[in-house]
C-alpha positions in Angstrom: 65.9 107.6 99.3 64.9 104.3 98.2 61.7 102.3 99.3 60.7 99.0 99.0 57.0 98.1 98.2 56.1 94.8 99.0 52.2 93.0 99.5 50.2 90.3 99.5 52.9 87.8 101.3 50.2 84.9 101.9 52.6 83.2 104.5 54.5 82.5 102.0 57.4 82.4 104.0 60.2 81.0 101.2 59.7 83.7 99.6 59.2 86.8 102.0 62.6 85.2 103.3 64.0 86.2 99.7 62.5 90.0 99.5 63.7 90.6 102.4 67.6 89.7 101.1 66.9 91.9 98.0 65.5 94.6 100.1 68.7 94.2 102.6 71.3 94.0 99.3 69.7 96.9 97.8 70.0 98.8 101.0 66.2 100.6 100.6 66.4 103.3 103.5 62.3 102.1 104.5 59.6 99.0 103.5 56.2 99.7 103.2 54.2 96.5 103.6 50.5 96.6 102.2 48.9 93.8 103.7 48.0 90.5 103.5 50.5 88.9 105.7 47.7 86.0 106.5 49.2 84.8 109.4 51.4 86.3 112.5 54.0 83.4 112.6 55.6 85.0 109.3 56.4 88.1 111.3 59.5 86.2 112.5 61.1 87.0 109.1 61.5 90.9 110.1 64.3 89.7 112.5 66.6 89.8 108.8 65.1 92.9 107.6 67.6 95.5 107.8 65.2 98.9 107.2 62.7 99.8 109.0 59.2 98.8 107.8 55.5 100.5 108.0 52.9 98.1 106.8 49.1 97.9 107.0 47.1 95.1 107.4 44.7 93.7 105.0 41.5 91.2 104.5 43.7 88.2 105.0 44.9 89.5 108.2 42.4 88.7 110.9 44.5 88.4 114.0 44.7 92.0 114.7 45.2 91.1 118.2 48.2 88.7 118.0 50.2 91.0 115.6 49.9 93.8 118.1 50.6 91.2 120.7 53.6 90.7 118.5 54.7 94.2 118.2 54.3 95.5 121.4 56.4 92.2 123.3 58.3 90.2 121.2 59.6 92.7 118.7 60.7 95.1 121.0 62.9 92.7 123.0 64.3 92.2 119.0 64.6 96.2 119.0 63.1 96.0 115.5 61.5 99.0 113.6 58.2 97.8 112.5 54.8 99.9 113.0 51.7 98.8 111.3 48.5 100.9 110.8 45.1 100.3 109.8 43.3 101.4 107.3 45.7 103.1 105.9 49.3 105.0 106.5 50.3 108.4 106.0 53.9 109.3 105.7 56.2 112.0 104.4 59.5 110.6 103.4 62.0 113.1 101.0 59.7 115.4 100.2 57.5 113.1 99.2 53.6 112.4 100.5 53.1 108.9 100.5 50.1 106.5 101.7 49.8 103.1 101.9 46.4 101.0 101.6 45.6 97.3 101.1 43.2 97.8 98.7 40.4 95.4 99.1 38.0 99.0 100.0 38.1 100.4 96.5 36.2 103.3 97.1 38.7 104.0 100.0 41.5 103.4 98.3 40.1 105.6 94.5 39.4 108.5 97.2 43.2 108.1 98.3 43.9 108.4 94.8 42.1 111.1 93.5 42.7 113.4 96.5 46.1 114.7 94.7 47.4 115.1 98.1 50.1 112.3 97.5 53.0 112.0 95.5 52.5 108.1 95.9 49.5 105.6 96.8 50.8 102.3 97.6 48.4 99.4 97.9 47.8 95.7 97.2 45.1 92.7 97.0 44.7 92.3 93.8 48.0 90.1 93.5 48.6 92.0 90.0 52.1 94.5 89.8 51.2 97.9 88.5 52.7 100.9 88.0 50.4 103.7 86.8 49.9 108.0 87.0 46.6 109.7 88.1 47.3 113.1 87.5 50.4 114.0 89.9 50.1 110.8 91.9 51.9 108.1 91.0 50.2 104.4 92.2 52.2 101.0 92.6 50.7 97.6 93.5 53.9 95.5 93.9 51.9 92.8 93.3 52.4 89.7 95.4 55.3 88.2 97.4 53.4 84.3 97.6 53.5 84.0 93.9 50.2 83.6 92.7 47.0 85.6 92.1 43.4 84.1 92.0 42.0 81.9 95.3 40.2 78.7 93.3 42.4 77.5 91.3 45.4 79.3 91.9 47.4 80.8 89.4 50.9 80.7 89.9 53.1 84.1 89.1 56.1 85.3 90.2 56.9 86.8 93.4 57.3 90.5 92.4 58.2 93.9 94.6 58.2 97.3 94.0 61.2 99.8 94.9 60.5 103.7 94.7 63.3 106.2 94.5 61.9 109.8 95.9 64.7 111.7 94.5 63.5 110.9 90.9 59.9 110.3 91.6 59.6 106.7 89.9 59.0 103.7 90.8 59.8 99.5 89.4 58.5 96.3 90.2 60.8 93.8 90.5 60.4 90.1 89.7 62.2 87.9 91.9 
């Protein structure tokens, strides 16, 4: 199976619209989403995306109401697969234990890490793609669909995703 790993989307909604057509064209079988959407309205893009998705929310994401206002009415008359869970998500896909985080609780997220009881800790926030081992447990920040890292000034990088492939246990980030 094939997952993509995508953060950090900063309503930026030009671009989410063009992870979501490489996720669809690559045909990942789930997308985990680690937070940061910033702002409900960009939810509308999930009416493209062909997998289902499990996401968290992170700092940016204050309208915890309105996305489960969201999920509960207007993407169930859509019949979409989307769940999101907060703080963090717990899944087993292929054999493989995965979480998801946002990242912005470090100590959280380090505790996630070191626990050795997953094959894979996804998380974001720090805008920065990152592929890296602790020990048995691999860790991918995808980085950042909006395309830039830093708040004042803004840096401008590009939009990059990860996909994960459980069969083989790796994972790439994907510049886009």
């Amino acid at each position: 199976m094939e997952i993509g790993i995508i953060s950090d989307t900063h309503n930026q909604l030009e671009n989410f619209e063009r992870a979501v057509s490489y996720l669809n064209s690559k045909r990942v079988d789930l997308v985990i989403h680690c937070g940061d959407w910033t702002n409900p309205s960009i939810l509308e893009v999930l009416e493209k995306m062909e997998a289902p998705l499990r996401g968290v929310l992170g700092n940016c994401d204050t309208e915890l109401e309105v996305y489960q206002h969201k999920l509960k009415h207007d993407f169930k008359k859509l019949n979409l697969d989307v769940e999101f869970y907060t703080p963090y998500l717990e899944l087993e896909i292929g054999g493989k234990k995965i979480v998801a985080i946002h990242g912005d609780n470090e100590s959280l997220l380090l505790e996630l890490i070191n626990s050795e009881k997953y094959d894979l800790v996804c998380c974001g926030h720090t805008h920065r793609a990152r592929i890296n081992k602790v020990r048995h447990t691999l860790v991918v920040n995808p980085g950042t669909i909006a395309g830039f890292y830093n708040i004042n000034p803004p840096v401008k990088t590009a939009p990059t995703l990860g996909i994960y492939d459980t069969l083989k246990g790796i994972a790439e980030i994907i510049k886009f």
